[in-house]
Backbone as a chain_set.jsonl record, in Angstrom:
{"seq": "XXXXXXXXXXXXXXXXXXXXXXXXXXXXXXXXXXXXXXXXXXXXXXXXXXXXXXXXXXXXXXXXXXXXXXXXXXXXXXXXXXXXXXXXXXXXXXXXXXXXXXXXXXXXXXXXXXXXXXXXXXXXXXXXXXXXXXXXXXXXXXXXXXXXXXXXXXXXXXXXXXXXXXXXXXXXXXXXXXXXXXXXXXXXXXXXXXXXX", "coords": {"N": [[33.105, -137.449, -73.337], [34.612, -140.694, -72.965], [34.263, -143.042, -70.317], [36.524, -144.337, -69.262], [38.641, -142.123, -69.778], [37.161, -140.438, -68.077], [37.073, -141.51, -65.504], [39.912, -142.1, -65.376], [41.056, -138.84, -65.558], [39.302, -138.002, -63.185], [40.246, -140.007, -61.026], [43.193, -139.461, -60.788], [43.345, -136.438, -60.082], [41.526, -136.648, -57.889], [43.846, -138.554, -56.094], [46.113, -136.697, -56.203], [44.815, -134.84, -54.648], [44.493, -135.967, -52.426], [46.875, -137.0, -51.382], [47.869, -134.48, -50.716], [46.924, -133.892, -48.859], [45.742, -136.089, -47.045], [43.2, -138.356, -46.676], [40.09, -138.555, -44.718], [39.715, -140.49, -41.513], [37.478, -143.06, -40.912], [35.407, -143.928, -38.388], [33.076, -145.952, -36.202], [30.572, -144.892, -34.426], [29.692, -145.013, -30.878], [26.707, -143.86, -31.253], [25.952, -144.911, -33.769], [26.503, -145.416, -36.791], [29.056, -143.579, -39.141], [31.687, -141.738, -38.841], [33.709, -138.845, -39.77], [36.597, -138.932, -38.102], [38.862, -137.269, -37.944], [39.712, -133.571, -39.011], [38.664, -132.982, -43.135], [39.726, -131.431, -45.824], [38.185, -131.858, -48.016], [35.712, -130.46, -49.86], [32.842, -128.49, -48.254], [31.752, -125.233, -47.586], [29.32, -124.455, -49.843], [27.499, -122.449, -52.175], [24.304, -122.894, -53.845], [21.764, -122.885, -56.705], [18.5, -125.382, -56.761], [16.709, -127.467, -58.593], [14.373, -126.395, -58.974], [14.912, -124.085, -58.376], [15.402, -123.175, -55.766], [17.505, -121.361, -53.32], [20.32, -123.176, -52.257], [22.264, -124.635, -49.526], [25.482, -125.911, -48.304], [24.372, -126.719, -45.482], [21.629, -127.335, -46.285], [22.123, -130.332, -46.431], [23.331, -131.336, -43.901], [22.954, -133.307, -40.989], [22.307, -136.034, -42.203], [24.007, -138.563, -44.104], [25.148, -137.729, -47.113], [25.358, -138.093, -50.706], [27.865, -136.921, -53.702], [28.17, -135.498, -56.52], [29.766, -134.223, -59.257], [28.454, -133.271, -62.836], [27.065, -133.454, -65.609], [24.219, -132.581, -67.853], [24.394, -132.983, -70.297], [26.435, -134.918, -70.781], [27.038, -137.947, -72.037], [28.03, -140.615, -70.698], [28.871, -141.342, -68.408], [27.787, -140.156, -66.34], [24.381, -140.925, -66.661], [25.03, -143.033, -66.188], [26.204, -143.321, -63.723], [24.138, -142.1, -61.649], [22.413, -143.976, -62.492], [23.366, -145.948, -61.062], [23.671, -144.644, -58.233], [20.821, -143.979, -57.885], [19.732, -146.72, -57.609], [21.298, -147.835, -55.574], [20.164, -146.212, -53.867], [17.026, -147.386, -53.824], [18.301, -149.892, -52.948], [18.346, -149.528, -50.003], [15.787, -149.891, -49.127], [13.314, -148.855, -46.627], [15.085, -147.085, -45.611], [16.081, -145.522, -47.209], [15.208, -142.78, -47.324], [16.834, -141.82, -45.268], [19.008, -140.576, -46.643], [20.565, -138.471, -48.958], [21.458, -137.121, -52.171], [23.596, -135.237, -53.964], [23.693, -134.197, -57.194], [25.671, -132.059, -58.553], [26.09, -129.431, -61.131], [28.761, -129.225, -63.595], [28.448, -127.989, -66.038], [27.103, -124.677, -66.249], [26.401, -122.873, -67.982], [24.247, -124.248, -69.727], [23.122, -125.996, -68.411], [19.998, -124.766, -66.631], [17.715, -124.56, -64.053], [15.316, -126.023, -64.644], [16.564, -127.134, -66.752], [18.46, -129.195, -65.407], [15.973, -130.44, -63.772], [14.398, -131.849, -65.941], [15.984, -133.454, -66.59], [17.078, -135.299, -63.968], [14.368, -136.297, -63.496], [14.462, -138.725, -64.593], [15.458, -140.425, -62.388], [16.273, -141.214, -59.164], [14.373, -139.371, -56.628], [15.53, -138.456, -54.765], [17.555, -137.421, -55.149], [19.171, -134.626, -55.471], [19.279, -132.018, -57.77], [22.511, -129.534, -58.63], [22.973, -126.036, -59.406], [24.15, -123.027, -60.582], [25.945, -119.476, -61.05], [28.533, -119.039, -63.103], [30.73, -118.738, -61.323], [30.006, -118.996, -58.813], [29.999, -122.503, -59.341], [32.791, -122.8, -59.672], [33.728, -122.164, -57.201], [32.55, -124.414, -56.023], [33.499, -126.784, -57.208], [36.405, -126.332, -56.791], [36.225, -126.386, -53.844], [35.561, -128.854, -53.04], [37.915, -130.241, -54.024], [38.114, -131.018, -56.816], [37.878, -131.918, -61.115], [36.946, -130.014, -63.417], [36.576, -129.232, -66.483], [35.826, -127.072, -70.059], [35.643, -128.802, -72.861], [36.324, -128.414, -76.146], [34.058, -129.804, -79.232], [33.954, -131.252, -82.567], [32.353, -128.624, -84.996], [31.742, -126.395, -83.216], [30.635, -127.296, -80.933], [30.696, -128.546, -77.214], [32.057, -131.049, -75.158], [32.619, -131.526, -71.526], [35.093, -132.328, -69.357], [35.487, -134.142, -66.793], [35.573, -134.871, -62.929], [35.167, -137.823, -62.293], [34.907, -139.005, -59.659], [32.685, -140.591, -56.82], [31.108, -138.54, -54.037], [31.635, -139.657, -51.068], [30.01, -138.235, -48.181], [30.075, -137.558, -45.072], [27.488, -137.39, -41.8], [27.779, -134.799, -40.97], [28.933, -133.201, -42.487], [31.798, -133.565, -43.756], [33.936, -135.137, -45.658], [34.516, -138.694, -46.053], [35.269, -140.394, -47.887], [35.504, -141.805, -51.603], [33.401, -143.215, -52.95], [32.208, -146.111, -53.945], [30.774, -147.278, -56.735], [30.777, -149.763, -58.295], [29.458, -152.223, -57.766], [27.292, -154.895, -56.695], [24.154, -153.156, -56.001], [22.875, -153.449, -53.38], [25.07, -154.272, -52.009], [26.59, -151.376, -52.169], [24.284, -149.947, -50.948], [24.464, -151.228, -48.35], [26.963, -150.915, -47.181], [26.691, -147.75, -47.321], [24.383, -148.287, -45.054], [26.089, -147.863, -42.916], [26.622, -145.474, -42.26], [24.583, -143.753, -41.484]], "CA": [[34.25, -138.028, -72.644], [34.371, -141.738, -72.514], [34.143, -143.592, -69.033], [38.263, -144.33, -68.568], [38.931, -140.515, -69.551], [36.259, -139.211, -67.023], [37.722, -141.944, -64.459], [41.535, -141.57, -65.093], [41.115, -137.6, -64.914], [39.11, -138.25, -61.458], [41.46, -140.602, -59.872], [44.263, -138.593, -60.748], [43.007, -135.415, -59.242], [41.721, -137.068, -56.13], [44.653, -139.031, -55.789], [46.776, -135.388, -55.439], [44.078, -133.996, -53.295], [44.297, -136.936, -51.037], [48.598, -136.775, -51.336], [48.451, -132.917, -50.354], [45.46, -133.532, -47.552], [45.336, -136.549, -46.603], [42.075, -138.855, -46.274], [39.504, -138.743, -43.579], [39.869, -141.968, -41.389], [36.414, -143.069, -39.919], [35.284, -144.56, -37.161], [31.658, -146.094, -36.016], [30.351, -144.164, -32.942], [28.096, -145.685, -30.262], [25.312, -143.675, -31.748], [25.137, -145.815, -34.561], [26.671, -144.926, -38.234], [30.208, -143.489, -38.989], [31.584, -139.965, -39.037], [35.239, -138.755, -39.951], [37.701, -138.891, -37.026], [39.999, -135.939, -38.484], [38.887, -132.982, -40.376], [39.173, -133.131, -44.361], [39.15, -129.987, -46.752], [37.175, -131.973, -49.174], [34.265, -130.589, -49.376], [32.601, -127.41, -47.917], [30.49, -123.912, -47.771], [28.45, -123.959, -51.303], [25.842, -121.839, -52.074], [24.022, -123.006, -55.328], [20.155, -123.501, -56.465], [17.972, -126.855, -56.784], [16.445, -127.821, -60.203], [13.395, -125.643, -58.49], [15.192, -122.738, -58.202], [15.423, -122.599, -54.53], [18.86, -121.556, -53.051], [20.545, -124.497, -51.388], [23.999, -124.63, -48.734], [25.875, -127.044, -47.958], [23.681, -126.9, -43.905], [20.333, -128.064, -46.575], [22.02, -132.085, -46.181], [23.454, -131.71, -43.118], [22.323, -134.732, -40.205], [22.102, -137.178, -42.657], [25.058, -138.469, -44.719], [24.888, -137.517, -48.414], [26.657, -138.293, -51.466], [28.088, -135.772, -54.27], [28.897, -136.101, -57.488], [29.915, -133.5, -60.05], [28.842, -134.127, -63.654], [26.423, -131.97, -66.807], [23.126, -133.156, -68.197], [24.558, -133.755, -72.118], [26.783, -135.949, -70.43], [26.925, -139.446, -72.957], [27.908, -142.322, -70.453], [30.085, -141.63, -67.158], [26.687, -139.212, -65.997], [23.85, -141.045, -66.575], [25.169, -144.554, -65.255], [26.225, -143.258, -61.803], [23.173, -141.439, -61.271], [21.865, -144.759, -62.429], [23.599, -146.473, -59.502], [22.85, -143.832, -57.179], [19.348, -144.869, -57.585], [19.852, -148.284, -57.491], [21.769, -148.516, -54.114], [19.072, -145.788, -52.969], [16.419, -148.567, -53.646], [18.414, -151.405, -52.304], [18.318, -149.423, -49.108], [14.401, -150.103, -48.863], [13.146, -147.801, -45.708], [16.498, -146.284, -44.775], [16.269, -144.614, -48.506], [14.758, -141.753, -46.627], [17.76, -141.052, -44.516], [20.74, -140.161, -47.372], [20.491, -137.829, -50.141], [22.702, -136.931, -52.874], [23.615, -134.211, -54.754], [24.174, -134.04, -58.471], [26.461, -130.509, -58.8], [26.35, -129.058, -62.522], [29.654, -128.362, -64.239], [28.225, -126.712, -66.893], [25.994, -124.098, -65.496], [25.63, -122.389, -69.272], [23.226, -125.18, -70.235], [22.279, -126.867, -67.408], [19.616, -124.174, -65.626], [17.113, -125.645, -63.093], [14.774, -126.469, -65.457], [16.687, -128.628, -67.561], [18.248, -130.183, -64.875], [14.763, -131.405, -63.176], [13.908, -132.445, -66.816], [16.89, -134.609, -67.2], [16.665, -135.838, -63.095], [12.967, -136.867, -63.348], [14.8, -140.411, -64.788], [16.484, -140.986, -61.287], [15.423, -141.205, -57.826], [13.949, -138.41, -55.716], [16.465, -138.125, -53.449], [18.798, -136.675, -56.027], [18.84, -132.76, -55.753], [19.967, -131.289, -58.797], [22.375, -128.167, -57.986], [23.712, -125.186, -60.281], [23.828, -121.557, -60.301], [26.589, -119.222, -61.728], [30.356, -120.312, -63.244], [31.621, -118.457, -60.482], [29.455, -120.324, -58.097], [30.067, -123.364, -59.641], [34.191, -122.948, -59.927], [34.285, -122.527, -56.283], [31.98, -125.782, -55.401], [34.374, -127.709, -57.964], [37.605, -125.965, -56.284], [36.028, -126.829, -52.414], [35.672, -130.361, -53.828], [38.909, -130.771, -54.691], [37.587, -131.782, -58.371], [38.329, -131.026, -61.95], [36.062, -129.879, -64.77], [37.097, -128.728, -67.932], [35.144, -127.316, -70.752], [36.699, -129.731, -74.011], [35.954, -127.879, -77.471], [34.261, -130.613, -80.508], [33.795, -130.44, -84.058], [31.089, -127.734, -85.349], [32.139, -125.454, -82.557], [30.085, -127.496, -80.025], [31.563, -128.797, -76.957], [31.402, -131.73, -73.903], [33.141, -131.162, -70.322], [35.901, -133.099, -68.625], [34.865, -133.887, -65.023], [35.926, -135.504, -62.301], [34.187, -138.999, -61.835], [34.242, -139.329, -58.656], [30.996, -140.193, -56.402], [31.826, -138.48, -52.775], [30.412, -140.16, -49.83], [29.906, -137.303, -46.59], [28.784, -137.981, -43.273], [26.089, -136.775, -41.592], [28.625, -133.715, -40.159], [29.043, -132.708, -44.112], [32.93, -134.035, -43.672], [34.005, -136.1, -46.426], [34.334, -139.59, -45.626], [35.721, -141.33, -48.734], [34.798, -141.864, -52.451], [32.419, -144.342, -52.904], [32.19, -147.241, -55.079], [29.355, -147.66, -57.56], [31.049, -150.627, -59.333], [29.345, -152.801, -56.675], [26.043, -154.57, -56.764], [23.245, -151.908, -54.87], [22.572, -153.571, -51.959], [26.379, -153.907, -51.05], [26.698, -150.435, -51.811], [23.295, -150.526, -49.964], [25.467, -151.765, -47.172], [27.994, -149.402, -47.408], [25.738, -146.473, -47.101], [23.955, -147.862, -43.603], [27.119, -147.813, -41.721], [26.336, -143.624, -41.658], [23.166, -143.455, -41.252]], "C": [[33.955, -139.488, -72.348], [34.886, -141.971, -70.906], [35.26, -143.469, -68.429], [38.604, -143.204, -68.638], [38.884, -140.097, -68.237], [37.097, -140.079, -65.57], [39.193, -141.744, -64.078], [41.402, -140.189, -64.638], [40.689, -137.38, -62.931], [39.88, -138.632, -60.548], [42.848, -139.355, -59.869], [43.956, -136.916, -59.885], [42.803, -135.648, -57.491], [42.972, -137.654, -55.397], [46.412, -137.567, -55.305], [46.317, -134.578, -54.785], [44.505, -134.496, -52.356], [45.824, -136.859, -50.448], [48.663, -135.732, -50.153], [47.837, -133.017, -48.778], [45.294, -134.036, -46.696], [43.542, -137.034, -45.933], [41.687, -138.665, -45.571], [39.382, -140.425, -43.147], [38.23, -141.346, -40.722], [36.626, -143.826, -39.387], [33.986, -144.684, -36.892], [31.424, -145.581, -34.787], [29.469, -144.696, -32.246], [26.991, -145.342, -30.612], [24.713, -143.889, -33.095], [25.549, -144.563, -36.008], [27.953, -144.686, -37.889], [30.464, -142.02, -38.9], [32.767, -139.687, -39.175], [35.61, -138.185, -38.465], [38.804, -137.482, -37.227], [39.156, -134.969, -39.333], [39.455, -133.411, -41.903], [38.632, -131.676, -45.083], [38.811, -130.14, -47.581], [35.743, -131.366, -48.905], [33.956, -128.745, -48.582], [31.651, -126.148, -47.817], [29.959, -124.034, -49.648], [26.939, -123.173, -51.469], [25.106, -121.513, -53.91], [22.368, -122.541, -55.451], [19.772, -124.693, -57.327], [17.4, -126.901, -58.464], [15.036, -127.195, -59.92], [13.277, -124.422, -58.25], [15.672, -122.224, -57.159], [16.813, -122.753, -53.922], [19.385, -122.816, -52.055], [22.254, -124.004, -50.944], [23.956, -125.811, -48.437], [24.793, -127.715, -46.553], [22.702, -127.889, -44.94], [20.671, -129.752, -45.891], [22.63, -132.065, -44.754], [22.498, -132.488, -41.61], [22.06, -135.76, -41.169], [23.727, -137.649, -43.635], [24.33, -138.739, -46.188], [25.93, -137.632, -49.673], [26.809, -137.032, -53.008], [28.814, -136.451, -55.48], [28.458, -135.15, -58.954], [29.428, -134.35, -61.672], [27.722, -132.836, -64.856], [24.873, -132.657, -67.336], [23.608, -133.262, -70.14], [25.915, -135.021, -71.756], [26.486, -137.354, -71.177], [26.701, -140.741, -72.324], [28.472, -142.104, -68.901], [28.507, -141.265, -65.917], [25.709, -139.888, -65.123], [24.165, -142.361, -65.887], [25.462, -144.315, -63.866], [25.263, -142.784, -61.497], [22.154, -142.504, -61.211], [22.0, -145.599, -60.871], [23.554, -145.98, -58.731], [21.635, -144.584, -56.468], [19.087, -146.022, -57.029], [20.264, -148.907, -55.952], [20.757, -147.37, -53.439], [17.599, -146.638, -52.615], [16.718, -149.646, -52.563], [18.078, -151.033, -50.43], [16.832, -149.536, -48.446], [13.81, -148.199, -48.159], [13.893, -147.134, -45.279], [16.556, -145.038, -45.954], [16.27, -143.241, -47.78], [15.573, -141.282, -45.808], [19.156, -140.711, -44.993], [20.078, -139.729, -48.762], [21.696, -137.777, -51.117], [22.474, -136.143, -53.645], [24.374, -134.115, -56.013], [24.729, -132.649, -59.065], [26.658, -130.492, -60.464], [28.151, -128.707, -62.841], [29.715, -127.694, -65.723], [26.972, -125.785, -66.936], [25.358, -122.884, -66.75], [24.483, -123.307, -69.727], [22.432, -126.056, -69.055], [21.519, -125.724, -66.334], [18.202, -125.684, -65.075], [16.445, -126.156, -63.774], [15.594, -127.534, -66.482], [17.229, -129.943, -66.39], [16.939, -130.7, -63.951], [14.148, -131.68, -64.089], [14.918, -133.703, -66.412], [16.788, -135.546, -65.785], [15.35, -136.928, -62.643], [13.277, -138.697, -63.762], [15.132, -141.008, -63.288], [15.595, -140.711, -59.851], [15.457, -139.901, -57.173], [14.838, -137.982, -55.058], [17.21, -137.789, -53.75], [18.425, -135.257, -56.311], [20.003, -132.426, -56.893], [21.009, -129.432, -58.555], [23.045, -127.463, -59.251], [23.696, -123.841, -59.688], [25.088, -120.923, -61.083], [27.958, -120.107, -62.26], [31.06, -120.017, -61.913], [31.511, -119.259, -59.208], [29.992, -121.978, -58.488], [31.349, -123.93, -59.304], [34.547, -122.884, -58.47], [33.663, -123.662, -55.207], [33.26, -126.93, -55.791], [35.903, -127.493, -57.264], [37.365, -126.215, -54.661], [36.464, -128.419, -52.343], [36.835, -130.916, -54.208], [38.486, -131.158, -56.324], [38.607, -131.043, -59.612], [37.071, -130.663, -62.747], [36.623, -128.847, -65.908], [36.072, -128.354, -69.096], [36.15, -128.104, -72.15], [35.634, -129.44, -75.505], [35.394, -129.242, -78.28], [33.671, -130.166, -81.511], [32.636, -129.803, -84.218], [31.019, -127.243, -84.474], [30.907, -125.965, -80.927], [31.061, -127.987, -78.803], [31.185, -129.849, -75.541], [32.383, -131.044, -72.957], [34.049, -132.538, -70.205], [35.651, -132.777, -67.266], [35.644, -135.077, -64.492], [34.97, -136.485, -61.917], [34.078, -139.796, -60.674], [33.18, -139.202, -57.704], [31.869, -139.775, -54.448], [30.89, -138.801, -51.913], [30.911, -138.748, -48.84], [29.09, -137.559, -45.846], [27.867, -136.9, -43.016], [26.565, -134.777, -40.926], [28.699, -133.228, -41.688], [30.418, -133.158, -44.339], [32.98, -135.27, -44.892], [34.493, -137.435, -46.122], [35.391, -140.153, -46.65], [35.138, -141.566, -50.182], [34.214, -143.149, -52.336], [32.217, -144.968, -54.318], [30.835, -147.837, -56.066], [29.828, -149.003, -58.117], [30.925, -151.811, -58.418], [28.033, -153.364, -57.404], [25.194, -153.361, -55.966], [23.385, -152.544, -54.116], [24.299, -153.568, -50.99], [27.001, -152.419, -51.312], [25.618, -149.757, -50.638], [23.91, -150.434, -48.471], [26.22, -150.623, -46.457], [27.289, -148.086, -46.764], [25.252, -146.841, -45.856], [24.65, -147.864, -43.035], [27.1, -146.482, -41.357], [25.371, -143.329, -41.76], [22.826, -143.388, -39.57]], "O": [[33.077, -139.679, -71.507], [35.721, -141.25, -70.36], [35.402, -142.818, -67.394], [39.026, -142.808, -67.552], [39.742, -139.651, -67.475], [37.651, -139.402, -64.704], [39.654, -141.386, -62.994], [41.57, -140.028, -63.429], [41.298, -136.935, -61.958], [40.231, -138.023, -59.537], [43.215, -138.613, -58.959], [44.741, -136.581, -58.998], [43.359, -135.246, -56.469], [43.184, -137.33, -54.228], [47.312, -137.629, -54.467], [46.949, -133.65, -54.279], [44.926, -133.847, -51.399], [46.021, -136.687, -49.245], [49.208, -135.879, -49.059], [48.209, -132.376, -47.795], [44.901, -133.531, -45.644], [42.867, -136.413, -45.111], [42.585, -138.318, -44.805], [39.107, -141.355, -43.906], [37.83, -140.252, -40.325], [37.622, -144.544, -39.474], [33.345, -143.683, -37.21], [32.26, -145.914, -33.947], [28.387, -144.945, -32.777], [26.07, -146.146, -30.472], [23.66, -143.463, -33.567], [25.136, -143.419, -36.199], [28.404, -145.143, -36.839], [29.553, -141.192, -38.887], [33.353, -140.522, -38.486], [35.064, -137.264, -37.857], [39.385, -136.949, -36.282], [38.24, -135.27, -40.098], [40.496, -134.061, -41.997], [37.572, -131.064, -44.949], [38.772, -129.215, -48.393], [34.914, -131.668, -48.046], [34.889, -127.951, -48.458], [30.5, -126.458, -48.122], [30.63, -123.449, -50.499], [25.798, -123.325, -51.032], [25.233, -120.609, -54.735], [21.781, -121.967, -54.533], [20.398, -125.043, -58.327], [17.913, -126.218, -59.351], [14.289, -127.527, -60.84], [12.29, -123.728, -58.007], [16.27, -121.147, -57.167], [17.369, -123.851, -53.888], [18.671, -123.253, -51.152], [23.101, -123.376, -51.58], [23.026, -126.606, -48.299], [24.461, -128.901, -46.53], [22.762, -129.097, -44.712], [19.901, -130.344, -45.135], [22.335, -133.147, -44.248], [21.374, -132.056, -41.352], [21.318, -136.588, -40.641], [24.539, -136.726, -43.705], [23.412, -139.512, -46.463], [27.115, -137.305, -49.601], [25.823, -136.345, -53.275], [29.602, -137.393, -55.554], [27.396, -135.206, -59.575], [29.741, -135.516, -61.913], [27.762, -131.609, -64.769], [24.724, -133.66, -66.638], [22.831, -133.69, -70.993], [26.188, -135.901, -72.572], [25.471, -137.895, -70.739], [25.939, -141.645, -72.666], [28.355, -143.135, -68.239], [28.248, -141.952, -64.929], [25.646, -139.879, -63.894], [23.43, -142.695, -64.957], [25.024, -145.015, -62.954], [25.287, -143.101, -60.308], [21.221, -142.452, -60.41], [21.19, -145.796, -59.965], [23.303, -146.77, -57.82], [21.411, -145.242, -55.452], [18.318, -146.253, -56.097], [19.851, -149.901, -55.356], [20.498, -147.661, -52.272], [17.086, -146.626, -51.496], [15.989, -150.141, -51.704], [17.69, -151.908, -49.656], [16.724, -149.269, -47.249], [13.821, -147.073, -48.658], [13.493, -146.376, -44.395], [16.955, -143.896, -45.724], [17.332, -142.629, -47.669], [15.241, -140.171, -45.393], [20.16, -140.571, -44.296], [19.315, -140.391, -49.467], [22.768, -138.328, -50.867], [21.363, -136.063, -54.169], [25.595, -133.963, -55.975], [24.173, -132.189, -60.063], [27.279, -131.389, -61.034], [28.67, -127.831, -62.148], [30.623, -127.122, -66.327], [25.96, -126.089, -67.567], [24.327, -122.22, -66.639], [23.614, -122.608, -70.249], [21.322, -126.59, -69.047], [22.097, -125.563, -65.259], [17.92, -126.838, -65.398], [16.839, -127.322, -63.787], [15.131, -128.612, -66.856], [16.8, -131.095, -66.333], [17.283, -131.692, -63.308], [12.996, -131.934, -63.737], [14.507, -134.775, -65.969], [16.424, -136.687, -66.069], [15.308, -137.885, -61.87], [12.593, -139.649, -63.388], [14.999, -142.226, -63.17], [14.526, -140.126, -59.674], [16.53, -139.3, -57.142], [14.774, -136.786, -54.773], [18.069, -137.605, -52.887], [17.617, -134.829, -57.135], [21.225, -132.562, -56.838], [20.404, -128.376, -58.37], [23.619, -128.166, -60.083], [23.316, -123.566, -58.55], [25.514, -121.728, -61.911], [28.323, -121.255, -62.008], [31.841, -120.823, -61.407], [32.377, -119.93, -58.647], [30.434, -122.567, -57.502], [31.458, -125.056, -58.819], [35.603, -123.453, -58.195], [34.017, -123.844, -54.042], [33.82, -127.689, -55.0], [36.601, -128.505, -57.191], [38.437, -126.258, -54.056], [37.402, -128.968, -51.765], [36.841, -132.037, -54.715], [39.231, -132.091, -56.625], [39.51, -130.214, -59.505], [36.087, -131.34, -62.445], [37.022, -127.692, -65.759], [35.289, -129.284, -69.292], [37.346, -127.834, -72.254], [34.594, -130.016, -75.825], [36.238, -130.125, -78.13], [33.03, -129.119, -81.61], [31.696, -130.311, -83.607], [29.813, -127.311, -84.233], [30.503, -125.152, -80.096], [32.256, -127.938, -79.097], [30.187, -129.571, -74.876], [32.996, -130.066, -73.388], [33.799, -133.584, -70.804], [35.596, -131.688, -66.695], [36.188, -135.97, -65.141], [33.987, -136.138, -61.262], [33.467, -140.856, -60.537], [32.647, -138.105, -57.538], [32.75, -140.398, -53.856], [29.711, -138.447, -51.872], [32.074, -138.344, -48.839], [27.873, -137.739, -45.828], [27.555, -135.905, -43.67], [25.796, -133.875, -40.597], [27.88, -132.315, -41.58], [30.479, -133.244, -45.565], [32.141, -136.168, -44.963], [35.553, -137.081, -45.605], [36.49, -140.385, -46.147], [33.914, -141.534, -50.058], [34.64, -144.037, -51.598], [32.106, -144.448, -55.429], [30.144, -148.829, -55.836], [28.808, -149.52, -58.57], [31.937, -152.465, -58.166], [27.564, -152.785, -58.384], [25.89, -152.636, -55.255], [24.552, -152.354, -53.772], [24.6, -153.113, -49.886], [28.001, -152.194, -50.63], [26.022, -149.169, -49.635], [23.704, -149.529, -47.662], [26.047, -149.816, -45.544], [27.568, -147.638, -45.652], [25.47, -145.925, -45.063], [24.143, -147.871, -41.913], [27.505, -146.18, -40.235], [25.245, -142.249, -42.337], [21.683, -143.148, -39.181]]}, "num_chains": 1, "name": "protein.A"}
């Protein structure tokens, strides 16, 4: 799936989540970072496992704010570059790195078990938990999420995914906050990111 695909399909999905749902507004709290002001039904109970095997819920990131972002490990270009910038604004954040994770959710959980994804992860920063586990599992992380994923048939009976390319920022409450902008340098995503911390 090239880049504008994976992005048009994204926007367009979020953009009738957000219609039906309405955004979370934030707000900075005297105790320092942000946190959504309203609830949002992005987002929610998942119960997957890590690229280690070990079962993971949504509670594992909660107190810190973490970011989410559906996508497959044969993935060509939309994948590996946000995961790139992940990294990148997890760097720019120096010593704070240590207080925001993010979670890379499989949508294709036939090929992607833990093992491949903590092969294909080992490129990207630490702080990126790899998650999968069944389709059924999977279909109701992607359906909490508001998201899409699609499997998309190609020639010689192989086949890539259609996903939703958006990266989701959540506060430290697990509440979704807002998508978040990779098409930034790092440090002003950097930025971005310590206002919920």
């Amino acid at each position: 799936m090239s880049p504008r695909t994976a992005f048009f399909a994204g926007a367009v999905v979020f953009a009738l989540g957000a219609a039906g749902l309405g955004v979370a507004l934030v707000h900075l709290t005297s105790g320092g970072g942000a946190t959504a002001t309203q609830s949002s039904s992005v987002g929610g109970p998942f119960a997957l496992v890590d690229q280690d095997g070990a079962p993971v819920t949504e509670a594992a990131f909660k107190g810190h704010p973490y970011i989410v972002f559906f996508g497959f490990t044969h993935c060509p270009d939309v994948c590996p570059t946000a995961l790139s910038d992940i990294t990148q604004a997890f760097e720019a954040l120096g010593a704070d790195k240590d207080k925001i994770r993010a979670a890379f959710v499989t949508v294709d959980p036939a090929r992607d078990t833990p093992a491949d994804m903590k092969a294909y992860l080992a490129s990207f920063s630490p702080r990126i938990v790899g998650l999968t586990g069944s389709q059924e599992q999977i279909d109701a992380t992607v359906k909490a999420f508001k998201a899409y994923a699609k499997k998309a048939p190609l020639a010689g009976g192989d086949y890539t995914m259609d996903h939703t390319a958006i990266v989701y920022l959540m506060d430290r409450n697990g509440a979704f906050v807002q998508p978040l902008n990779l098409k930034r340098a790092p440090d002003e995503v950097a930025a971005e990111l310590k206002r919920y911390l």
